[in-house]
MOPAC internal coordinates of N, CA, C and O (Angstrom, degrees):
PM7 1SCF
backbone

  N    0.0000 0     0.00 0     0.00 0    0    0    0
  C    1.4439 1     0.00 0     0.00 0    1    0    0
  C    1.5265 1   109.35 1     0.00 0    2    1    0
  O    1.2310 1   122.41 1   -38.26 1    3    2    1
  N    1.2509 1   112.98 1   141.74 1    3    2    1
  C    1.7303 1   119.44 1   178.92 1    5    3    2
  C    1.2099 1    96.03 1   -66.83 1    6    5    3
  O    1.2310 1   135.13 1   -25.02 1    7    6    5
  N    1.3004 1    88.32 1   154.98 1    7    6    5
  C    1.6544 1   102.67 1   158.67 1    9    7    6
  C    1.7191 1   116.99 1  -126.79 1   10    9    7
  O    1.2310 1   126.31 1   -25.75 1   11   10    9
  N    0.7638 1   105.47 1   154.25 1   11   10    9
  C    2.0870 1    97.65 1  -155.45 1   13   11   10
  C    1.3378 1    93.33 1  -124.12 1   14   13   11
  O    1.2310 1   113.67 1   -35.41 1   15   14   13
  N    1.9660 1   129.57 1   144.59 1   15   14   13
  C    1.0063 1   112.52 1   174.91 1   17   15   14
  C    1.8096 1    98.58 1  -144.18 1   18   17   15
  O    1.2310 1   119.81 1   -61.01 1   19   18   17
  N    1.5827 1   117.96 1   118.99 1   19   18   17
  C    1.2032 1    99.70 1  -172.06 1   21   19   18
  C    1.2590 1   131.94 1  -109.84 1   22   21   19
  O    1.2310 1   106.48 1    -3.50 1   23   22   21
  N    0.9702 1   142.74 1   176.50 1   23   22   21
  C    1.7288 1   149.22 1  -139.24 1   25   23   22
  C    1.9309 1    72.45 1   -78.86 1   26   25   23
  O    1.2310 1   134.21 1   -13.43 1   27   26   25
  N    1.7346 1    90.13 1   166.57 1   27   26   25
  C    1.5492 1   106.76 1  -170.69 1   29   27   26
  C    1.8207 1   117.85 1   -78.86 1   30   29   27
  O    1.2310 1   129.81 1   174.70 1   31   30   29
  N    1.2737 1    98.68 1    -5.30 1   31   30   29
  C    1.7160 1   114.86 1   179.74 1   33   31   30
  C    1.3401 1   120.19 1  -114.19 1   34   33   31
  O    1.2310 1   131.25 1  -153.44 1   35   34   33
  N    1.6552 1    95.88 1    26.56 1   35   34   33
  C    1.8185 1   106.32 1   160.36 1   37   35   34
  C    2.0455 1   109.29 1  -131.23 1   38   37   35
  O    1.2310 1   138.90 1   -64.32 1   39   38   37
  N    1.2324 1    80.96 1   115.68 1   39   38   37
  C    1.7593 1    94.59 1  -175.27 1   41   39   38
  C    1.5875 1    99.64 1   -90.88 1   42   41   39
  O    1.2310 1   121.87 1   -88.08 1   43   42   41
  N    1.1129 1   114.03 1    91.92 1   43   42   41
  C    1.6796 1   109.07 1   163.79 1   45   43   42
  C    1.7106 1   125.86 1   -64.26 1   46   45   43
  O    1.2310 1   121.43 1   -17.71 1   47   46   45
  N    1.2564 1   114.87 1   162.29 1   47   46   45
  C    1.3869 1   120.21 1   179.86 1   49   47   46
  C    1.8552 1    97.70 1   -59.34 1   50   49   47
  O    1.2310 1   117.58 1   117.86 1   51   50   49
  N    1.2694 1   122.21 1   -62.14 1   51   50   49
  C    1.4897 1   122.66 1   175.15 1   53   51   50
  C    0.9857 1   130.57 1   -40.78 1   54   53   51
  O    1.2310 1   121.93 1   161.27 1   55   54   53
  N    1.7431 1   113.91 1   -18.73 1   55   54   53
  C    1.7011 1   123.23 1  -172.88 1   57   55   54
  C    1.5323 1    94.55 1   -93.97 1   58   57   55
  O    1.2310 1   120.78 1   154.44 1   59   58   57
  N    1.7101 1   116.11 1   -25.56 1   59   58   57
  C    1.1558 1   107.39 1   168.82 1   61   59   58
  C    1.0888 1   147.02 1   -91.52 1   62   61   59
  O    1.2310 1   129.21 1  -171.52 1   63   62   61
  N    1.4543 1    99.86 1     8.48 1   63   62   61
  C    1.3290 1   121.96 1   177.39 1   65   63   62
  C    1.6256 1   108.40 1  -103.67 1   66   65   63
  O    1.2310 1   124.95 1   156.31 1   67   66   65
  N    1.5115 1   108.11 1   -23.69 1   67   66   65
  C    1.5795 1    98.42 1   167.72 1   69   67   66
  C    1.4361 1   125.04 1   -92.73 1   70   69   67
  O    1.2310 1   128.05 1   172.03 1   71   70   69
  N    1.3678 1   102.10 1    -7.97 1   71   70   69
  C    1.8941 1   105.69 1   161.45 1   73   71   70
  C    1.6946 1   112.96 1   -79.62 1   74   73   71
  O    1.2310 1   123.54 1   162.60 1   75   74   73
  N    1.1382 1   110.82 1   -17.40 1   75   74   73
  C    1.3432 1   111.98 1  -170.02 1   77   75   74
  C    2.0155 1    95.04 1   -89.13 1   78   77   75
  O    1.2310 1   126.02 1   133.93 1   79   78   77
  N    1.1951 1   106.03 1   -46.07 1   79   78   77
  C    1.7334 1   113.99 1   175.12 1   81   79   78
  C    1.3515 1   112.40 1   -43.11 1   82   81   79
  O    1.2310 1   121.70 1   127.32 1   83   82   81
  N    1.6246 1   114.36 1   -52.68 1   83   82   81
  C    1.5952 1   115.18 1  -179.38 1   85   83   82
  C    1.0958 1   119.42 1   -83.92 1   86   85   83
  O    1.2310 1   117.55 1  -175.76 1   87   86   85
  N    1.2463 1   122.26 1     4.24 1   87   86   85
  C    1.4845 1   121.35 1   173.33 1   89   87   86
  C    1.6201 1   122.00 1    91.33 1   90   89   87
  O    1.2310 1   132.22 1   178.71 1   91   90   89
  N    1.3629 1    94.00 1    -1.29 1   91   90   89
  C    1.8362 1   123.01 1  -170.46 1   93   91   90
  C    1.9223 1   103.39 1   -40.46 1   94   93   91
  O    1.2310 1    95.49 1  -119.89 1   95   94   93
  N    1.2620 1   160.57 1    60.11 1   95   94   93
  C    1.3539 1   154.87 1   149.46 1   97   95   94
  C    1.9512 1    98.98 1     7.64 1   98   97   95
  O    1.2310 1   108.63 1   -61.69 1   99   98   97
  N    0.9182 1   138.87 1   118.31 1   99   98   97
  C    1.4443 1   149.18 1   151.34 1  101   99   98
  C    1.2259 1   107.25 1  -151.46 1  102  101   99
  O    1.2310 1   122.23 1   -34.80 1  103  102  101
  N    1.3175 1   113.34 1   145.20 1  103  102  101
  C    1.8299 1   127.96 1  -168.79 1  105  103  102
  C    2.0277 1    95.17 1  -136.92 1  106  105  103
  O    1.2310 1   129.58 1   -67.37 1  107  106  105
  N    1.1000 1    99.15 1   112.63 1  107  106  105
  C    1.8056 1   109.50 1   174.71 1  109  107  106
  C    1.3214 1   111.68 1  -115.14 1  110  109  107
  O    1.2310 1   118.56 1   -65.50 1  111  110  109
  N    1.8448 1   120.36 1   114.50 1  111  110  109
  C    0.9796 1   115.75 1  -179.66 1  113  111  110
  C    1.7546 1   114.16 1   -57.98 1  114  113  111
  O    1.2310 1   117.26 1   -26.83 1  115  114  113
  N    1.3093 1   122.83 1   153.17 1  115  114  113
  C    1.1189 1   115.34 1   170.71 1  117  115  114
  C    1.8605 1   135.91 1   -71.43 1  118  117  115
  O    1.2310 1   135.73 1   167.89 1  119  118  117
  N    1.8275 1    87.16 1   -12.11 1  119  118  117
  C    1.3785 1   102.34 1   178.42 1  121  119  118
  C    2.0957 1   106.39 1   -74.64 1  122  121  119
  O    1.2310 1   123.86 1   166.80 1  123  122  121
  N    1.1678 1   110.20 1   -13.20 1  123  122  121
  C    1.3724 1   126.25 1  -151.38 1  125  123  122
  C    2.0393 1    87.24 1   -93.50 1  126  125  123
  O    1.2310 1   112.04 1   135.79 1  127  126  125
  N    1.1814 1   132.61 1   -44.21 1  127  126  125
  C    1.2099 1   152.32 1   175.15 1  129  127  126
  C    1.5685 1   120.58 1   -85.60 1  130  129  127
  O    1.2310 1   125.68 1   -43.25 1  131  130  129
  N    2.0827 1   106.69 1   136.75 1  131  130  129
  C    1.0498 1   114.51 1  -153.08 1  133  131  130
  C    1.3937 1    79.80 1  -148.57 1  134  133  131
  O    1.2310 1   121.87 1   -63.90 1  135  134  133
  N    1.6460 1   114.03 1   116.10 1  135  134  133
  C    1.2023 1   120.23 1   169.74 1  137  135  134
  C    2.0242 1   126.98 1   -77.01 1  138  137  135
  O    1.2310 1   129.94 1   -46.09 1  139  138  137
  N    1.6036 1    98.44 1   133.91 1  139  138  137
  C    1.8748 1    99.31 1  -150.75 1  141  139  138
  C    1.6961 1    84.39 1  -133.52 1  142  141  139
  O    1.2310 1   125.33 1   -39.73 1  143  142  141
  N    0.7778 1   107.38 1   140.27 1  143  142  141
  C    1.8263 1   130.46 1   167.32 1  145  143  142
  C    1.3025 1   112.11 1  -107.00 1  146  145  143
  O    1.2310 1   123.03 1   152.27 1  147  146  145
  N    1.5238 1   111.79 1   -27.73 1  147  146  145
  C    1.6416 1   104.57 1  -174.78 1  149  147  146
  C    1.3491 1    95.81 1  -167.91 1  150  149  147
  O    1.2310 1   126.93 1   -32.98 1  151  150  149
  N    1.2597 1   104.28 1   147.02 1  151  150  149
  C    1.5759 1   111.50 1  -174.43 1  153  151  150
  C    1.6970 1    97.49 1  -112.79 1  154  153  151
  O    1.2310 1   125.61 1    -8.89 1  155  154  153
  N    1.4348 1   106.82 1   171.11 1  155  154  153
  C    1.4958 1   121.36 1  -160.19 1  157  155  154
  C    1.7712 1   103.12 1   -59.09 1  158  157  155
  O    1.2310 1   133.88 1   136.26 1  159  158  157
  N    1.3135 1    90.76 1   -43.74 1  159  158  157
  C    1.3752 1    99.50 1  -175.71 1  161  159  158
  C    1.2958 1   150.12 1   -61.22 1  162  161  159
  O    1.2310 1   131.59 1   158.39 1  163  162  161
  N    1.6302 1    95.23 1   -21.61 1  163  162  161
  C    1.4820 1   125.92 1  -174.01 1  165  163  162
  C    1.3959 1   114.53 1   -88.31 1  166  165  163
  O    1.2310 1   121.55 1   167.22 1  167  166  165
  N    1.7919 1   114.65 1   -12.78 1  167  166  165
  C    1.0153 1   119.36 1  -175.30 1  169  167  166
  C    1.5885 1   140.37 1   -86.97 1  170  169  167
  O    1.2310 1   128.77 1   175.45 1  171  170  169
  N    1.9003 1   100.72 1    -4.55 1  171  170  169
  C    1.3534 1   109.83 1   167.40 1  173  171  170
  C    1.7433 1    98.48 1   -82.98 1  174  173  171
  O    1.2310 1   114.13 1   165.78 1  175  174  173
  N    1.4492 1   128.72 1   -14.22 1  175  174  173
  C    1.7302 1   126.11 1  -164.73 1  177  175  174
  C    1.7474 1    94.40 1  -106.07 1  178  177  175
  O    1.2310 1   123.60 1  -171.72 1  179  178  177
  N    1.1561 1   110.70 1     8.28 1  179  178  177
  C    1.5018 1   115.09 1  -171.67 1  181  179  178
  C    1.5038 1   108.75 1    37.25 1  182  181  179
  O    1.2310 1   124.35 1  -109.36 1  183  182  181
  N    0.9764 1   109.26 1    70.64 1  183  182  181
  C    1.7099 1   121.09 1   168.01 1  185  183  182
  C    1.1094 1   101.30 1  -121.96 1  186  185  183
  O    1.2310 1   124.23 1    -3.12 1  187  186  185
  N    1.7604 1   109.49 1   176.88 1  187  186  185
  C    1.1065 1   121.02 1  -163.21 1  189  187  186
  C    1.3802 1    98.14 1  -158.27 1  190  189  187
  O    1.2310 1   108.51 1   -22.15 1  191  190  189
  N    1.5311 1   139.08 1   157.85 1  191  190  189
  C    1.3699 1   149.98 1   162.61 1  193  191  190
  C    2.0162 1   102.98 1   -42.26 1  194  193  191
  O    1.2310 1   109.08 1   -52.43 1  195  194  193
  N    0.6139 1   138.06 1   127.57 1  195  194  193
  C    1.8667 1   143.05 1   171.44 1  197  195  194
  C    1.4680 1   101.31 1   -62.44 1  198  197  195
  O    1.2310 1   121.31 1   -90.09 1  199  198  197
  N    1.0632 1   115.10 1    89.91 1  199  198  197
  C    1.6395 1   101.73 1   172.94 1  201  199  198
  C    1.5226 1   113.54 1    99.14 1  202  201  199
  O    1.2310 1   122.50 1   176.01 1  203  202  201
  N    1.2983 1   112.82 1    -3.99 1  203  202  201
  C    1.4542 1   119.25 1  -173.90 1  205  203  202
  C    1.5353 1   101.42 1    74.19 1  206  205  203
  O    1.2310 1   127.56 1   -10.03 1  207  206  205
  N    1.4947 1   103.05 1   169.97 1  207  206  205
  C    1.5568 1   112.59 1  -176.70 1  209  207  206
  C    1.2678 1   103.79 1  -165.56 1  210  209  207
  O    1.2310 1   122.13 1    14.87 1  211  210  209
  N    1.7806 1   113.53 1  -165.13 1  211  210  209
  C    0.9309 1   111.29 1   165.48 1  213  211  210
  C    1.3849 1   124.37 1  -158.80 1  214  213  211
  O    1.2310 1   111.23 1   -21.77 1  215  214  213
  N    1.6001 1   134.11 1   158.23 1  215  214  213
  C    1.0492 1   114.22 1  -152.98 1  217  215  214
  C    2.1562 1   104.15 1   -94.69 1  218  217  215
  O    1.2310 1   128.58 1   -25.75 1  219  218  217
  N    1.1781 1   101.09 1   154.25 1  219  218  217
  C    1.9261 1    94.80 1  -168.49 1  221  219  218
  C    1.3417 1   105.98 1  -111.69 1  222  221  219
  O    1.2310 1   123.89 1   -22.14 1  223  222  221
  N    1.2454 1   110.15 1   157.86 1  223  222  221
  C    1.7501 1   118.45 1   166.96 1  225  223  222
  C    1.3037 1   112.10 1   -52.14 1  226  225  223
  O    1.2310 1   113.85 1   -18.01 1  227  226  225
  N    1.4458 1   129.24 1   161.99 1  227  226  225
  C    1.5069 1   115.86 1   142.42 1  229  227  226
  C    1.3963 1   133.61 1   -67.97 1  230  229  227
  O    1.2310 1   121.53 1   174.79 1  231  230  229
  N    1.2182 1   114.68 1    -5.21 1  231  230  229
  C    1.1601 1   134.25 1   155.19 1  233  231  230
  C    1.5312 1   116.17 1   -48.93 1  234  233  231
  O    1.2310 1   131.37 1   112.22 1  235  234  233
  N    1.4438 1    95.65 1   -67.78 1  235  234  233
  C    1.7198 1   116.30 1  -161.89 1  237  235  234
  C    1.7549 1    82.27 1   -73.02 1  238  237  235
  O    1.2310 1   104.80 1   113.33 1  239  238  237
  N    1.0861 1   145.70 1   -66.67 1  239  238  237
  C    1.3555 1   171.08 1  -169.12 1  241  239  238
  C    1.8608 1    81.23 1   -16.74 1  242  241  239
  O    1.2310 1   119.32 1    91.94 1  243  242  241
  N    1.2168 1   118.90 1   -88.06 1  243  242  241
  C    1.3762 1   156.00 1  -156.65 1  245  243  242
  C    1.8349 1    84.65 1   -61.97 1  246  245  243
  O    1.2310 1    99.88 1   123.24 1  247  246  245
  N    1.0872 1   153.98 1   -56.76 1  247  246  245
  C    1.1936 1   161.83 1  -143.80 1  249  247  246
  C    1.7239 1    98.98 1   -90.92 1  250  249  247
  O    1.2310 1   130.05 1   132.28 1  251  250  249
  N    1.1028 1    98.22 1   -47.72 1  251  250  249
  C    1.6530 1    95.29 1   166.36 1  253  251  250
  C    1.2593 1   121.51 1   -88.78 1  254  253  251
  O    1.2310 1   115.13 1   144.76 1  255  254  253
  N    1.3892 1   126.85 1   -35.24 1  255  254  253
  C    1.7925 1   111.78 1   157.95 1  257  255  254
  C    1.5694 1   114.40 1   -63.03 1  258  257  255
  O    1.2310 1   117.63 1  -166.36 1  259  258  257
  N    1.2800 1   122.12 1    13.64 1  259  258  257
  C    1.3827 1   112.78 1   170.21 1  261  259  258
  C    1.5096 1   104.06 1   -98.73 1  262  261  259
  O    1.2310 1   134.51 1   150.43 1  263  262  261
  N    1.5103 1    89.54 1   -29.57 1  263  262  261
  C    2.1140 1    92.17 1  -166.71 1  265  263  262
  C    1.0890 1    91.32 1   -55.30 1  266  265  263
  O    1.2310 1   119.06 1   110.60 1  267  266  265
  N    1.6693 1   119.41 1   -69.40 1  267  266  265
  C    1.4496 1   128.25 1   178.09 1  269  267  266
  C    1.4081 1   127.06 1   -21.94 1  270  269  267
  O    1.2310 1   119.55 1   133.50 1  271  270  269
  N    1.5672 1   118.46 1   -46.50 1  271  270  269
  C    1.0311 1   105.76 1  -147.60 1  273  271  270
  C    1.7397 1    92.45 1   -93.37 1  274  273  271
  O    1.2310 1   118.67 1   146.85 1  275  274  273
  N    1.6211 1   120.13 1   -33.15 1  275  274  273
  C    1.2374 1   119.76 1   138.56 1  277  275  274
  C    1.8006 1   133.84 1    12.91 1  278  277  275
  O    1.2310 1   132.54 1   116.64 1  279  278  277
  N    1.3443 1    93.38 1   -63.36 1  279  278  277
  C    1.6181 1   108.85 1  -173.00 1  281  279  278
  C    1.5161 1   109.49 1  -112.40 1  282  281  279
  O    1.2310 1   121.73 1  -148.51 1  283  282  281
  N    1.6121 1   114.30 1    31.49 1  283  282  281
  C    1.5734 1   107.89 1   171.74 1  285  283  282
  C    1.3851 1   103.04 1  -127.85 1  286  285  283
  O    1.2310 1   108.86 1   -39.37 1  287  286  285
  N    1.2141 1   138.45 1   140.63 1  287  286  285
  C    1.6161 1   158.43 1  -147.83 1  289  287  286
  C    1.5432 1    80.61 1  -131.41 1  290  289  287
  O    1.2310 1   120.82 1   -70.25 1  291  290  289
  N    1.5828 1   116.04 1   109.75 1  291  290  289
  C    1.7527 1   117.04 1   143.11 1  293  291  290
  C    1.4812 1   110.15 1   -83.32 1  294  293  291
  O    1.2310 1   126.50 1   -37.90 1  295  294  293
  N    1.0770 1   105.11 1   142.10 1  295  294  293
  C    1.4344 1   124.28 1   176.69 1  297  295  294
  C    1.4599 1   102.62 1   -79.80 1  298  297  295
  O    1.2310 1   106.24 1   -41.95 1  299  298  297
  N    1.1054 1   143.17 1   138.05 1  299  298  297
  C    1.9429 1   143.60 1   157.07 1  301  299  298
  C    1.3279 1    81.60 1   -90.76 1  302  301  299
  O    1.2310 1   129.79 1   -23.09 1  303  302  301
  N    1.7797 1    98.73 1   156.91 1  303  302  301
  C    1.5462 1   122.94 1   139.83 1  305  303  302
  C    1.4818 1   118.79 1   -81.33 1  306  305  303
  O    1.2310 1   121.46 1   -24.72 1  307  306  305
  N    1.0579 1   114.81 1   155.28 1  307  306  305
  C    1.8375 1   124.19 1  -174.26 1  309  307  306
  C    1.6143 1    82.79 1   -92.87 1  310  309  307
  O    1.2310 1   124.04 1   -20.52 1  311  310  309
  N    1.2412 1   109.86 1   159.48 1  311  310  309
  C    1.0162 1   141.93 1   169.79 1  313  311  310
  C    1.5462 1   111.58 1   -40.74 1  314  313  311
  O    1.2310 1   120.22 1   116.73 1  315  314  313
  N    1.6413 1   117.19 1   -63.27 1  315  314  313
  C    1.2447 1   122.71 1   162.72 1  317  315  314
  C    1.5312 1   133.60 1   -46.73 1  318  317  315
  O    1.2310 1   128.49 1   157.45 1  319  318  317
  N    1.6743 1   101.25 1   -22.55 1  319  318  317
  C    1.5175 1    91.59 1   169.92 1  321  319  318
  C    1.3028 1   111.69 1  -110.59 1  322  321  319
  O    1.2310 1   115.17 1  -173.43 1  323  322  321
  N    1.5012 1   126.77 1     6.57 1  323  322  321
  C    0.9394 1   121.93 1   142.14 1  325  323  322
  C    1.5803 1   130.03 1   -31.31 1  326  325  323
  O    1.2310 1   136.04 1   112.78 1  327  326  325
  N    1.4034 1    86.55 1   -67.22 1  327  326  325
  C    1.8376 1   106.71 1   175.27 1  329  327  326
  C    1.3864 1   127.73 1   -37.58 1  330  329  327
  O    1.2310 1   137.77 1   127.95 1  331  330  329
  N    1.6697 1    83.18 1   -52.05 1  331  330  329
  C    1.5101 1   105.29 1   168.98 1  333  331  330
  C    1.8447 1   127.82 1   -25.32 1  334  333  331
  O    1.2310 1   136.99 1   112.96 1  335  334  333
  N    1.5893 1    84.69 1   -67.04 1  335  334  333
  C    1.1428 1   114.43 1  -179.85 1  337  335  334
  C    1.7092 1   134.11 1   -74.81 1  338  337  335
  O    1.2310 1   127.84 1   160.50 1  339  338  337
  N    1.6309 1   102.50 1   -19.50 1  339  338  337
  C    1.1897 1   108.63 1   148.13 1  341  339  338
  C    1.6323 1   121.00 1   -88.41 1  342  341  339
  O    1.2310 1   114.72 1  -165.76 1  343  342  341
  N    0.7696 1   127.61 1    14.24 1  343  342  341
  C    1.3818 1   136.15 1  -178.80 1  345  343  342
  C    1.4076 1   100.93 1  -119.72 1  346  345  343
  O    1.2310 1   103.94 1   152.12 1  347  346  345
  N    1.1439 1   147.20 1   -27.88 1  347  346  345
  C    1.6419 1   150.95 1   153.82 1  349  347  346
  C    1.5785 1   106.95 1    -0.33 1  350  349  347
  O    1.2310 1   124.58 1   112.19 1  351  350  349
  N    1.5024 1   108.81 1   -67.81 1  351  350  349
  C    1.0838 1   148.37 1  -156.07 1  353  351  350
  C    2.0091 1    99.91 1   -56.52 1  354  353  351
  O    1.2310 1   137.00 1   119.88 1  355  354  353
  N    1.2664 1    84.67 1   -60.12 1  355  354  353
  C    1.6822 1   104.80 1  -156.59 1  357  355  354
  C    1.6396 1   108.90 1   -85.24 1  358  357  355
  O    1.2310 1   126.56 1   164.85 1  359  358  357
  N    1.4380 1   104.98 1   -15.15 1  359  358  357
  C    1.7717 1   108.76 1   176.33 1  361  359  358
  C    1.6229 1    98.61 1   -86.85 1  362  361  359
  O    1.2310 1   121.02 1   144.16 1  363  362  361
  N    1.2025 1   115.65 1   -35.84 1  363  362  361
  C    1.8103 1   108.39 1  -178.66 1  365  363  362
  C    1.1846 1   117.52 1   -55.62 1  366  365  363
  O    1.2310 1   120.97 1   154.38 1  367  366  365
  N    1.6698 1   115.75 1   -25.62 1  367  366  365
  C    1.5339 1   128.47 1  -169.79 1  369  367  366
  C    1.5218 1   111.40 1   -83.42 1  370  369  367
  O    1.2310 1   127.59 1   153.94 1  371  370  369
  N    1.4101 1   103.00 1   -26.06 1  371  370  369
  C    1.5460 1    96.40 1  -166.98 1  373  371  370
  C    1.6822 1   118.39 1  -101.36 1  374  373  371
  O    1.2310 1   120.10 1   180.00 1  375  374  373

């Protein structure tokens, strides 16, 4: 199954259902939002938005990659698996 990923100024029904799942706080004026079923692009693959969507300001755009980015934990590597991982390479060879 594809997996589809779209430019930062399309808010799908699913993106709003997974900010609403994590508990994520974001407020989008309504003047900032433009309701889209299908974008230009989707229409030679006959697709369509999942649920409808809609297209966002850069404003609104930027306000929700903050909520987002808000509620994501990167993991670092330690030093040791750093090593690890440059050494990957050089244990297969020998």
């Amino acid at each position: 199954m594809a997996k589809y990923e779209y430019p930062k100024n399309v808010l799908t029904v699913s993106m709003v259902f997974w900010i609403v799942e994590k508990g994520i706080s974001i407020r989008i004026d309504k003047k900032h939002v433009s309701h889209c079923r299908q974008l230009a692009s989707q229409k030679m693959h006959k697709k369509t938005l999942f649920g409808s969507g809609f297209l966002i300001s850069n404003e609104a755009a930027a306000e929700k990659a903050a909520a987002e980015k808000d509620n994501i934990i990167i993991w670092e590597l330690s030093d040791k698996e750093k090593q690890i991982i440059k050494n990957i390479g050089l244990l297969a060879n020998t």
